[in-house]
PDB file of N, CA, C and O in Angstrom:
ATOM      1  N   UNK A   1     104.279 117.815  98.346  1.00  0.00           N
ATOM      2  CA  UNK A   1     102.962 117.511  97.830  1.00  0.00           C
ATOM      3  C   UNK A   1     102.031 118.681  98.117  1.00  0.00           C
ATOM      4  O   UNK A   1     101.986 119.008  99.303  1.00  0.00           O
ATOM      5  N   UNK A   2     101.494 119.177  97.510  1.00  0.00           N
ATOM      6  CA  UNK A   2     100.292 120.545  97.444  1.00  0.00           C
ATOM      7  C   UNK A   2      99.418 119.870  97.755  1.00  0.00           C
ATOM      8  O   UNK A   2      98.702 119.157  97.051  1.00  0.00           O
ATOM      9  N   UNK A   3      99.407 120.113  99.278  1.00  0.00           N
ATOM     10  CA  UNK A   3      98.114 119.956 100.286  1.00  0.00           C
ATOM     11  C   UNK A   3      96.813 120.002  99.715  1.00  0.00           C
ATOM     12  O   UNK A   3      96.229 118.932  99.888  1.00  0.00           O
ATOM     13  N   UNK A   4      96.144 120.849  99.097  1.00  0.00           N
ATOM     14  CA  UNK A   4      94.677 120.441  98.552  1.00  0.00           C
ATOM     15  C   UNK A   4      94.812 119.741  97.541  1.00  0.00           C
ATOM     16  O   UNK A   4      93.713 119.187  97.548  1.00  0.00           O
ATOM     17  N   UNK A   5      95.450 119.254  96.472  1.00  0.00           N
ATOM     18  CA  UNK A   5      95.422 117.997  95.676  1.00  0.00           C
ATOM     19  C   UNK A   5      95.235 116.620  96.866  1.00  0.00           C
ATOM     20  O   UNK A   5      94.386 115.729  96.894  1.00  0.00           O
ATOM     21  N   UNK A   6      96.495 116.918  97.852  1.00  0.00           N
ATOM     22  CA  UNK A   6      96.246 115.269  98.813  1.00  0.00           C
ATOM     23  C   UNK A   6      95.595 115.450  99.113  1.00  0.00           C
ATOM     24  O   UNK A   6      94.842 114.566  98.705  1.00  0.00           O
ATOM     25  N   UNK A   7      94.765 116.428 100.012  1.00  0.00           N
ATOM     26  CA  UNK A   7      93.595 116.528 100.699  1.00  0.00           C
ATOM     27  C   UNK A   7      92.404 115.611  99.411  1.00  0.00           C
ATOM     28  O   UNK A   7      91.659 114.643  99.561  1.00  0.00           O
ATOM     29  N   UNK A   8      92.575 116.098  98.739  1.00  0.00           N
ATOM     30  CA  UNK A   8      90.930 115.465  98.034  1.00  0.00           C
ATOM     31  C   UNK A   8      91.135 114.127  97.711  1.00  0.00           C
ATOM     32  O   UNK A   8      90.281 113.245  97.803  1.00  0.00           O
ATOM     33  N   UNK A   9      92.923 113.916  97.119  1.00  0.00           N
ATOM     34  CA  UNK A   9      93.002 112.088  96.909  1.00  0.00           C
ATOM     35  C   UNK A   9      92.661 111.544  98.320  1.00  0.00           C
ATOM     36  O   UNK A   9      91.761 110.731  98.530  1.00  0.00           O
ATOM     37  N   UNK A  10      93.166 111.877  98.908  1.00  0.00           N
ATOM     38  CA  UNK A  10      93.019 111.387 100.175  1.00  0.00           C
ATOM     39  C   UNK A  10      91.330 111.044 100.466  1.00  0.00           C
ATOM     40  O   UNK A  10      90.901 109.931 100.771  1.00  0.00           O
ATOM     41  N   UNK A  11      90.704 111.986 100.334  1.00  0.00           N
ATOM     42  CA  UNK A  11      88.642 112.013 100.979  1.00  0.00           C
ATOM     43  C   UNK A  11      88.305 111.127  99.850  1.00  0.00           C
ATOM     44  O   UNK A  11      87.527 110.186 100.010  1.00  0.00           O
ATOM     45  N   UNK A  12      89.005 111.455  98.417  1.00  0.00           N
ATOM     46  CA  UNK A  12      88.200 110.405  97.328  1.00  0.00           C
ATOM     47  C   UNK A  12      88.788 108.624  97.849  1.00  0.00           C
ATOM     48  O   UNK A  12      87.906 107.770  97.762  1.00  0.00           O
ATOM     49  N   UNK A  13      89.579 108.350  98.131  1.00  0.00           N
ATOM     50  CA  UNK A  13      90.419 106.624  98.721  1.00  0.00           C
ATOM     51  C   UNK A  13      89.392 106.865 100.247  1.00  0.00           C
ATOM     52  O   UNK A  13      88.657 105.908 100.489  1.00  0.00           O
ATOM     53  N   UNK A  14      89.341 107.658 100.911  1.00  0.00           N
ATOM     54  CA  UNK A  14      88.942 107.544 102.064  1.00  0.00           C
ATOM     55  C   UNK A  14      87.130 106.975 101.672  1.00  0.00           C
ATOM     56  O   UNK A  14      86.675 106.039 102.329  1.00  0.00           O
ATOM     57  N   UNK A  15      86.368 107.570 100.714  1.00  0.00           N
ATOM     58  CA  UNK A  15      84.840 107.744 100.196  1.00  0.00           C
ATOM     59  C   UNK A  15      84.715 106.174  99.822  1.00  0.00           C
ATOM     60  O   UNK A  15      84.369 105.159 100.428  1.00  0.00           O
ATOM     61  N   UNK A  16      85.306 106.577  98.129  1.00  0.00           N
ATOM     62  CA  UNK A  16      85.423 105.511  97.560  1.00  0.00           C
ATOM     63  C   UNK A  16      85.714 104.059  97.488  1.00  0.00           C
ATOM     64  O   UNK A  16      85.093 103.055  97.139  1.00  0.00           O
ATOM     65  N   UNK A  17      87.220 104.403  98.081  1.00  0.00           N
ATOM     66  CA  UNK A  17      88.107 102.540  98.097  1.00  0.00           C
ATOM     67  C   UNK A  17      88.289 102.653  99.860  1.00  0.00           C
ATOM     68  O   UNK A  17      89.189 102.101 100.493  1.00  0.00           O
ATOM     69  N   UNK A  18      87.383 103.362 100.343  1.00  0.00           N
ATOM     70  CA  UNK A  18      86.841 102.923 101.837  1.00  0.00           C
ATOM     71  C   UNK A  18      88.170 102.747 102.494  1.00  0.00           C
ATOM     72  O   UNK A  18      88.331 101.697 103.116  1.00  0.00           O
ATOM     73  N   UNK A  19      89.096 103.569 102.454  1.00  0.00           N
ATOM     74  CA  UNK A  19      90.453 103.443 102.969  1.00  0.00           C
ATOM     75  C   UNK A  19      90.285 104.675 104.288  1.00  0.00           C
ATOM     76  O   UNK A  19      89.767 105.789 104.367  1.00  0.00           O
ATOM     77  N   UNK A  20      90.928 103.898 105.082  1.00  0.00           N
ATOM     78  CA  UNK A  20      91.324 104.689 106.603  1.00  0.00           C
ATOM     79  C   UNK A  20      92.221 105.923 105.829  1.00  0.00           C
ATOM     80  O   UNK A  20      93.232 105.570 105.222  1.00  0.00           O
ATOM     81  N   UNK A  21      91.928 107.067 105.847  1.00  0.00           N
ATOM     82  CA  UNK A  21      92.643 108.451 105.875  1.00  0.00           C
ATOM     83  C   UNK A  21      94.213 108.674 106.343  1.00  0.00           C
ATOM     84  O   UNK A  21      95.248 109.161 105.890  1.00  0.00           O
ATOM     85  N   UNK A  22      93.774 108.063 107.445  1.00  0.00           N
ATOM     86  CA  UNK A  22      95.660 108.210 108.846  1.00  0.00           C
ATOM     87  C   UNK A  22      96.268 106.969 108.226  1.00  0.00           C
ATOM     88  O   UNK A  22      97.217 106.569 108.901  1.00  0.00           O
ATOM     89  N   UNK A  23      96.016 106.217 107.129  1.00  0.00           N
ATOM     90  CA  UNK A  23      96.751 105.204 106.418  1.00  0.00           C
ATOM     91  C   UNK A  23      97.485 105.957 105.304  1.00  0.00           C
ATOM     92  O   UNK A  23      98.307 105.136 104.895  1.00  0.00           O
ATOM     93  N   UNK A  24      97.580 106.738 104.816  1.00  0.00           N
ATOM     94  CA  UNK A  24      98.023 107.908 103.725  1.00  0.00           C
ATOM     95  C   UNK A  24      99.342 108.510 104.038  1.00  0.00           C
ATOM     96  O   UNK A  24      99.576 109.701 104.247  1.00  0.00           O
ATOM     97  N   UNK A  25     100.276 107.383 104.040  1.00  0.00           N
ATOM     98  CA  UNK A  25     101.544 108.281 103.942  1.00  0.00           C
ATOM     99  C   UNK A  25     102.305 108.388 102.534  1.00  0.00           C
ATOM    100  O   UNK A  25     102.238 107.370 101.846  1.00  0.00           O
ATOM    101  N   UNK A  26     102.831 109.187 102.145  1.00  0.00           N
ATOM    102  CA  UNK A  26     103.800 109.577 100.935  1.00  0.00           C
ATOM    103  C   UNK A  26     103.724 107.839 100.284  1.00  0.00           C
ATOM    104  O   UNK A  26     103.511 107.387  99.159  1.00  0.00           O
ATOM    105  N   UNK A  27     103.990 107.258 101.511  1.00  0.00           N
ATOM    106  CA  UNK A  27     105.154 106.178 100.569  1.00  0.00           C
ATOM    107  C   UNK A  27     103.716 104.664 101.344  1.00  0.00           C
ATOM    108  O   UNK A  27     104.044 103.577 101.819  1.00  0.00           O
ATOM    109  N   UNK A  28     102.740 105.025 101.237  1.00  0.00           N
ATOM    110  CA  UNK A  28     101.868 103.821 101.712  1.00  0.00           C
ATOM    111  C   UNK A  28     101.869 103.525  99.940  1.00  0.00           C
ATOM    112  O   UNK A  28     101.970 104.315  99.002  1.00  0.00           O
ATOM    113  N   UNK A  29     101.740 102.317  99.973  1.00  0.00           N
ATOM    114  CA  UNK A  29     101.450 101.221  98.569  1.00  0.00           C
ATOM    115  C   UNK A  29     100.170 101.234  98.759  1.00  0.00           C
ATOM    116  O   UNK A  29      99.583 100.928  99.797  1.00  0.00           O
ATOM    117  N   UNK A  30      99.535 101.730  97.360  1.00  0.00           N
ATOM    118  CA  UNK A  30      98.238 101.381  96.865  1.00  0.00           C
ATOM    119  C   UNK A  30      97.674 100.002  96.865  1.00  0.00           C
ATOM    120  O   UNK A  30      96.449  99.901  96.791  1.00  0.00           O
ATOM    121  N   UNK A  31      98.423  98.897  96.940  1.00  0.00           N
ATOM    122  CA  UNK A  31      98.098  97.443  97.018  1.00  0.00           C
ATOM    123  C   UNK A  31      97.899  97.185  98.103  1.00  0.00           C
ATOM    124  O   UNK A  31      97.131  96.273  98.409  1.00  0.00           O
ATOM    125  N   UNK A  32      98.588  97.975  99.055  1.00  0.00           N
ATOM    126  CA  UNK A  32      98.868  97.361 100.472  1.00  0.00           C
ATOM    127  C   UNK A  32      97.647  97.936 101.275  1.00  0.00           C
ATOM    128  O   UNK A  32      97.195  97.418 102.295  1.00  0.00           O
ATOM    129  N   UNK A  33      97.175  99.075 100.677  1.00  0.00           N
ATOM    130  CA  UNK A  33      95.864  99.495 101.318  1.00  0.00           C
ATOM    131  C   UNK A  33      94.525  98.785 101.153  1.00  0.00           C
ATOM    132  O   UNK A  33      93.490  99.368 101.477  1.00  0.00           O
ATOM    133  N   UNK A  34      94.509  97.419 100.609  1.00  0.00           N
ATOM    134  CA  UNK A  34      93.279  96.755 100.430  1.00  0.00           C
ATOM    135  C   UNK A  34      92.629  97.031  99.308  1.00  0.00           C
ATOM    136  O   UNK A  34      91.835  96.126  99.053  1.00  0.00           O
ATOM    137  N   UNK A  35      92.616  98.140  98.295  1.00  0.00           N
ATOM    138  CA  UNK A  35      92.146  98.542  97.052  1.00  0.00           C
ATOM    139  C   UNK A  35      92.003  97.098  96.038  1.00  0.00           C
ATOM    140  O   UNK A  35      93.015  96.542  95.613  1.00  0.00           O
ATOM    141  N   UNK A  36      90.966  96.725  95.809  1.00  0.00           N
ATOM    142  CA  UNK A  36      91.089  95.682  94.958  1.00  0.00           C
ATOM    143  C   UNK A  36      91.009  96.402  93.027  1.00  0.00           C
ATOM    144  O   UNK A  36      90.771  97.594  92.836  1.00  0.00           O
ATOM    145  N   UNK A  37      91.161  95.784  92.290  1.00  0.00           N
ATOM    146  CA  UNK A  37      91.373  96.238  91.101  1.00  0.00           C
ATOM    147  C   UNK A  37      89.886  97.341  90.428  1.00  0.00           C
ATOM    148  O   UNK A  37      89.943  98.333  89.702  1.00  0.00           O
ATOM    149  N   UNK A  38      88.614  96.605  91.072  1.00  0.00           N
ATOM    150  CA  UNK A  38      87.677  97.054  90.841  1.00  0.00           C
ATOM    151  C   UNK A  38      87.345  98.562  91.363  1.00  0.00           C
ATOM    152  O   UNK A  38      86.683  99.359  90.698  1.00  0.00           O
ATOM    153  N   UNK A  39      87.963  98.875  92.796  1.00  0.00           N
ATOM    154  CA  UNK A  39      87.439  99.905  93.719  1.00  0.00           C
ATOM    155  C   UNK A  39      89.167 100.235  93.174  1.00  0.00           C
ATOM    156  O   UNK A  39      89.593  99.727  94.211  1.00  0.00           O
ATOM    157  N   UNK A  40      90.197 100.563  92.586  1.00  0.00           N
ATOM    158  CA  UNK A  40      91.304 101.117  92.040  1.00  0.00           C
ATOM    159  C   UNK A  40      90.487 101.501  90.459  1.00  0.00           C
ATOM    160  O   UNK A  40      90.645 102.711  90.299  1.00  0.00           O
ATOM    161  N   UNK A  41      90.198 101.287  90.025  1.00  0.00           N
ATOM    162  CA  UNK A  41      89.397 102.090  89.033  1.00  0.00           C
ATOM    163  C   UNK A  41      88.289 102.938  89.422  1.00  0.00           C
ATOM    164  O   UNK A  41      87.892 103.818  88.658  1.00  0.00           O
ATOM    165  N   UNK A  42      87.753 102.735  90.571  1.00  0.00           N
ATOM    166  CA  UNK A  42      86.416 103.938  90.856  1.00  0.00           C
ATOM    167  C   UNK A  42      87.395 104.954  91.317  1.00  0.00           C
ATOM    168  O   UNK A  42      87.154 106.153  91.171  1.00  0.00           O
ATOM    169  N   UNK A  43      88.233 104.627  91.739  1.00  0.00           N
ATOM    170  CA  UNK A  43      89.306 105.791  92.648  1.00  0.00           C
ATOM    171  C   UNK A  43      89.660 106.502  91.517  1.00  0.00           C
ATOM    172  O   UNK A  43      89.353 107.693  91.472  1.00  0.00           O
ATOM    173  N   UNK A  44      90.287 105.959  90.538  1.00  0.00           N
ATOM    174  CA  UNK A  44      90.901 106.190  89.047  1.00  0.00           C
ATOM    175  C   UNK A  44      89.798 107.410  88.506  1.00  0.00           C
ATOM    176  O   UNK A  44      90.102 108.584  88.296  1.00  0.00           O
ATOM    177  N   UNK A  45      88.642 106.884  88.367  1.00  0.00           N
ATOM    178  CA  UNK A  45      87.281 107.759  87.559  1.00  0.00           C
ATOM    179  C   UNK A  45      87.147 108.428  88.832  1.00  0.00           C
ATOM    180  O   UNK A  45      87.628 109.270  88.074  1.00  0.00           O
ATOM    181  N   UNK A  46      87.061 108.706  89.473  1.00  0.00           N
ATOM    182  CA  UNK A  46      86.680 109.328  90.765  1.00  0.00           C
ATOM    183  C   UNK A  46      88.008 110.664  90.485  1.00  0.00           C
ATOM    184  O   UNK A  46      87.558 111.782  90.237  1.00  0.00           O
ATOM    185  N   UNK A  47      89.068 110.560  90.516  1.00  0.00           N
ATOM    186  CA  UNK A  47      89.862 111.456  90.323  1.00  0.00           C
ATOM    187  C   UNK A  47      90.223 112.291  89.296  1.00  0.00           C
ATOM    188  O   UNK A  47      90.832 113.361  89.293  1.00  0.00           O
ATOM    189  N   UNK A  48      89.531 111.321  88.036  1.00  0.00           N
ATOM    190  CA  UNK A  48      90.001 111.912  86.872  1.00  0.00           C
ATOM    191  C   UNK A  48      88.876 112.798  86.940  1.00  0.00           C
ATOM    192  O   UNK A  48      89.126 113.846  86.343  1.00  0.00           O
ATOM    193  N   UNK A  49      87.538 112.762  87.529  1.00  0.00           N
ATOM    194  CA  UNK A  49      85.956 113.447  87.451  1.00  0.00           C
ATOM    195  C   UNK A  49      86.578 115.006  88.270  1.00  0.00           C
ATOM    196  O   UNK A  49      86.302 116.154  87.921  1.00  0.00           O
ATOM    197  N   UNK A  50      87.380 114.626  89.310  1.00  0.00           N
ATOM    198  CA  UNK A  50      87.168 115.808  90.197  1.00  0.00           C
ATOM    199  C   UNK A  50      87.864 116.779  89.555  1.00  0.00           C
ATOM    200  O   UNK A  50      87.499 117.953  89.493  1.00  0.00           O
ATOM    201  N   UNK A  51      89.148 116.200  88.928  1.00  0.00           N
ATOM    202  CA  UNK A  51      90.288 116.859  88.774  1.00  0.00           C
ATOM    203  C   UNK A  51      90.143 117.215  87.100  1.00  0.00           C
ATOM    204  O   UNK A  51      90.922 118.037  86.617  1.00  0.00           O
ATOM    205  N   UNK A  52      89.226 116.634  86.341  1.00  0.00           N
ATOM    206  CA  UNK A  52      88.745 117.123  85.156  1.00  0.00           C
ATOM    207  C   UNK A  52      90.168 116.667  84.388  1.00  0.00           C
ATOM    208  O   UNK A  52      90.626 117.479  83.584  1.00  0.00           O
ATOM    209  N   UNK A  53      91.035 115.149  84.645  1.00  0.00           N
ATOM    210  CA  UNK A  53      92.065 115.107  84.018  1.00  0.00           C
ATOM    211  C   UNK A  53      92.120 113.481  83.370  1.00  0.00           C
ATOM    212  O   UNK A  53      91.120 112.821  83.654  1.00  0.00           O
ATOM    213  N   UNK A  54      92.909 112.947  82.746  1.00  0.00           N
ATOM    214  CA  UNK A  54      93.069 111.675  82.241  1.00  0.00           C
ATOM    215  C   UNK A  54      94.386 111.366  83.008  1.00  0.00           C
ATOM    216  O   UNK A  54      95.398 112.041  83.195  1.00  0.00           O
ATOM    217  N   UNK A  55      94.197 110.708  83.208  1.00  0.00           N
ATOM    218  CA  UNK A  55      95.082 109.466  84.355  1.00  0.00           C
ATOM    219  C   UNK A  55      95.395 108.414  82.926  1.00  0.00           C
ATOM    220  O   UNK A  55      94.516 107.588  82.678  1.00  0.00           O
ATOM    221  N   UNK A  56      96.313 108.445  82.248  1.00  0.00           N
ATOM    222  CA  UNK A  56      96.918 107.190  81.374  1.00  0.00           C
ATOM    223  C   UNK A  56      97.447 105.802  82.189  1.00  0.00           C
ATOM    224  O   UNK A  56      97.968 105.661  83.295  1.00  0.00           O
ATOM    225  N   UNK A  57      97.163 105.082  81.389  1.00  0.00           N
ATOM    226  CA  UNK A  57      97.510 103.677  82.527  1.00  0.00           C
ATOM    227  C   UNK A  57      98.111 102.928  81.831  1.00  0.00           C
ATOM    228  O   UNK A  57      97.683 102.750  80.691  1.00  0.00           O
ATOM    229  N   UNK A  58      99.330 102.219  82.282  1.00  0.00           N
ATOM    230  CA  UNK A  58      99.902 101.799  81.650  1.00  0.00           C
ATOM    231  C   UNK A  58     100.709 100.887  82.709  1.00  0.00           C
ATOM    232  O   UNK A  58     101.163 101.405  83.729  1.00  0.00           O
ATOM    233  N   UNK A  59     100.814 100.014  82.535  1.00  0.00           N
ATOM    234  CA  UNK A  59     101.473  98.357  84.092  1.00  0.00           C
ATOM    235  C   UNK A  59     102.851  98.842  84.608  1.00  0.00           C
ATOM    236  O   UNK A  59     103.243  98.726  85.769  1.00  0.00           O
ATOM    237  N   UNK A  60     103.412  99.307  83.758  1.00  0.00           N
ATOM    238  CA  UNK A  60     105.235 100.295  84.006  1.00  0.00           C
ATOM    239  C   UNK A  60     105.167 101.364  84.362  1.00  0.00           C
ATOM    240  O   UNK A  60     106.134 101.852  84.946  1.00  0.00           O
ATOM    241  N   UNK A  61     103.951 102.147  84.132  1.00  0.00           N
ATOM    242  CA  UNK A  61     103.927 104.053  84.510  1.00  0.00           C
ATOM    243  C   UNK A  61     102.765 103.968  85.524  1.00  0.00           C
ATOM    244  O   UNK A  61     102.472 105.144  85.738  1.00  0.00           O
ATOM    245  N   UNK A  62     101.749 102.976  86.442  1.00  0.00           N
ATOM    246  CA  UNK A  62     100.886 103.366  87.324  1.00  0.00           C
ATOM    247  C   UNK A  62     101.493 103.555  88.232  1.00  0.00           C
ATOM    248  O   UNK A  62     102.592 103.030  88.409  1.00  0.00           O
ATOM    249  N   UNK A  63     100.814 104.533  89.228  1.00  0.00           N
ATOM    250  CA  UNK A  63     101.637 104.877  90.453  1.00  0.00           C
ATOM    251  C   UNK A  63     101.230 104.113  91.507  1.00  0.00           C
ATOM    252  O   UNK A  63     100.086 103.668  91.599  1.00  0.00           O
ATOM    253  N   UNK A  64     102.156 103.921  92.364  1.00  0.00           N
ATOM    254  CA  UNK A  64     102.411 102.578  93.143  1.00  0.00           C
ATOM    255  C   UNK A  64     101.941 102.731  94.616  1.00  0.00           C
ATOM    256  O   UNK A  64     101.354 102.004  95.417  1.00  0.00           O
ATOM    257  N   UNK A  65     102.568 104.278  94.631  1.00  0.00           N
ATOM    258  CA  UNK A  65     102.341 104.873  96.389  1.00  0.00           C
ATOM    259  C   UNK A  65     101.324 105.608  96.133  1.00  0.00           C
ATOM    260  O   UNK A  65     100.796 105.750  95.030  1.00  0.00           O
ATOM    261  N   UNK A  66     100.884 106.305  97.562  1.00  0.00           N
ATOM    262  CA  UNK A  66      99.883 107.582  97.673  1.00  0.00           C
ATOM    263  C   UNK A  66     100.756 108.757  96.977  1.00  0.00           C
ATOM    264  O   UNK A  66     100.333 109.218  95.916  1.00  0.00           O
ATOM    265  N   UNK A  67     101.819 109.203  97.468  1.00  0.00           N
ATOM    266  CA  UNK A  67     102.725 110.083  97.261  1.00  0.00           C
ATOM    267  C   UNK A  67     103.303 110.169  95.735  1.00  0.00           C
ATOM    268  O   UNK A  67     103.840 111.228  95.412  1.00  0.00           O
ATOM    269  N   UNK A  68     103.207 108.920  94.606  1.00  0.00           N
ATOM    270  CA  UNK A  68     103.241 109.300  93.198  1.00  0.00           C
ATOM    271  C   UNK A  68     101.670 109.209  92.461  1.00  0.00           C
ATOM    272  O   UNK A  68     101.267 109.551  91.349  1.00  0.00           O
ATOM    273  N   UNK A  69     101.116 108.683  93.448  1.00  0.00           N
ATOM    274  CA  UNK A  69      99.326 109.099  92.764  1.00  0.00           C
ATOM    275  C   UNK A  69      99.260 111.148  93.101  1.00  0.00           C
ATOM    276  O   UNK A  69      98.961 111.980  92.245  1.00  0.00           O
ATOM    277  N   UNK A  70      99.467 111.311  93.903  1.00  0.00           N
ATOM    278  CA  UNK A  70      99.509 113.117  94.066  1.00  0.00           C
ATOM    279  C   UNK A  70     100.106 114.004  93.297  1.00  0.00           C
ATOM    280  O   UNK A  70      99.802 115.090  92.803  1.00  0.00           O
ATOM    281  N   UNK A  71     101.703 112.788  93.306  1.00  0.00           N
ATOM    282  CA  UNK A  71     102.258 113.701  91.792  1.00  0.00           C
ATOM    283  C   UNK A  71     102.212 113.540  90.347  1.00  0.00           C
ATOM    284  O   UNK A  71     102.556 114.310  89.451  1.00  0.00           O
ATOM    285  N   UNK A  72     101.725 112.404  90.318  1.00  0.00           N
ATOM    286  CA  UNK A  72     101.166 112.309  89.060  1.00  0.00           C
ATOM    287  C   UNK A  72      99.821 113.258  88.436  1.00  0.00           C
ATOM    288  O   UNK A  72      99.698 113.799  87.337  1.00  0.00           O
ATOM    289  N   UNK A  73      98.910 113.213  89.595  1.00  0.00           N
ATOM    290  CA  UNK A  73      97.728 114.250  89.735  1.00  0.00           C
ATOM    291  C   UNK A  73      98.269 115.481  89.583  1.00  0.00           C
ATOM    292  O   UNK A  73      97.598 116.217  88.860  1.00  0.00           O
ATOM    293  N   UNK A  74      99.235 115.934  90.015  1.00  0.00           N
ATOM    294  CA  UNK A  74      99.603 117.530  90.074  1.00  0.00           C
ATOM    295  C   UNK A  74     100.594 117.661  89.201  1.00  0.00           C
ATOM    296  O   UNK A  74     100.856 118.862  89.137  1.00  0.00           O
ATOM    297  N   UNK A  75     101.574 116.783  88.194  1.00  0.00           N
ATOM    298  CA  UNK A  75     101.326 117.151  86.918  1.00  0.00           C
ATOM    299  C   UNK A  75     100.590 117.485  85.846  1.00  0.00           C
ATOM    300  O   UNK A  75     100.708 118.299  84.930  1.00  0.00           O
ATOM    301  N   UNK A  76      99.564 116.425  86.265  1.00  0.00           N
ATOM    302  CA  UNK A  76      98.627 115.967  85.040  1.00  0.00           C
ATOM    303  C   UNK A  76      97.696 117.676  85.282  1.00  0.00           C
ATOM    304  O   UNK A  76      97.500 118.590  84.482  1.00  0.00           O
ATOM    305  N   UNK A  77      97.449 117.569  86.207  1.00  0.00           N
ATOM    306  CA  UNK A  77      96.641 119.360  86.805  1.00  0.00           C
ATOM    307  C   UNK A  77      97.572 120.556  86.695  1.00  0.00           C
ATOM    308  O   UNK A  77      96.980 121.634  86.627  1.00  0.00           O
ATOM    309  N   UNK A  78      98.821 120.602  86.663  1.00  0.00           N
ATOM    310  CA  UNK A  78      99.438 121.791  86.166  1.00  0.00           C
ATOM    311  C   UNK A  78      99.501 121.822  84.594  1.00  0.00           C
ATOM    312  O   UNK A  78      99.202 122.877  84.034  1.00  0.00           O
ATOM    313  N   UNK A  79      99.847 120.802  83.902  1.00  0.00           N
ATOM    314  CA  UNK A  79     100.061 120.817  82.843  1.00  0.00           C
ATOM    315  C   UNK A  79      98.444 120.839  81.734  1.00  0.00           C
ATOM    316  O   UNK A  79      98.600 120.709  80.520  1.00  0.00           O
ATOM    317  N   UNK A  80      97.451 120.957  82.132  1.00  0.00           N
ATOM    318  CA  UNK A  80      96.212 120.744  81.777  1.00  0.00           C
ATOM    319  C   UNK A  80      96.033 122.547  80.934  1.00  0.00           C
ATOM    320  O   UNK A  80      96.379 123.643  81.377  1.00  0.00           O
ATOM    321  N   UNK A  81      95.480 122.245  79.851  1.00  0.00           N
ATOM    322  CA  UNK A  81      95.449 123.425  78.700  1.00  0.00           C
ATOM    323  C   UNK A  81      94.554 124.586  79.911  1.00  0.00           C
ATOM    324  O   UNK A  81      94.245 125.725  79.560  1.00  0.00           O
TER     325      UNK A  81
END
């Protein structure tokens, strides 16, 4: 995972969906961190703002852990025109 992408998901869940930081492992579940659906969309716009990217959503392709929210982000940010 490319440390300054987690670094900022990480401060935006930490800001935003008011999540403990040292709760952020690869494989922590986004559900399991208390994120309710409402504060999982500010996180959502919150990331897509920083990262200047679209996050597609879809119930089969959202990412589940911390660790495929980063890589999903750092596709979506390498592959960006």
């Amino acid at each position: 995972m490319p440390k300054g992408i987690k670094n900022q998901i990480a401060d935006i869940l930490g800001r935003v969906g008011r999540i403990e930081v040292g709760l952020l492992t690869a494989d922590a579940e986004l559900s399991g961190l208390g994120l309710d659906s409402v504060a999982m969309v500010e996180v959502i716009f919150a990331i897509e703002e920083t990262f200047d990217i679209s996050i597609p959503y879809a119930s089969d392709t959202a990412p589940v852990t911390f660790g495929s929210l980063v890589g999903l982000v750092t596709d979506l940010v390498k592959d960006r025109p």
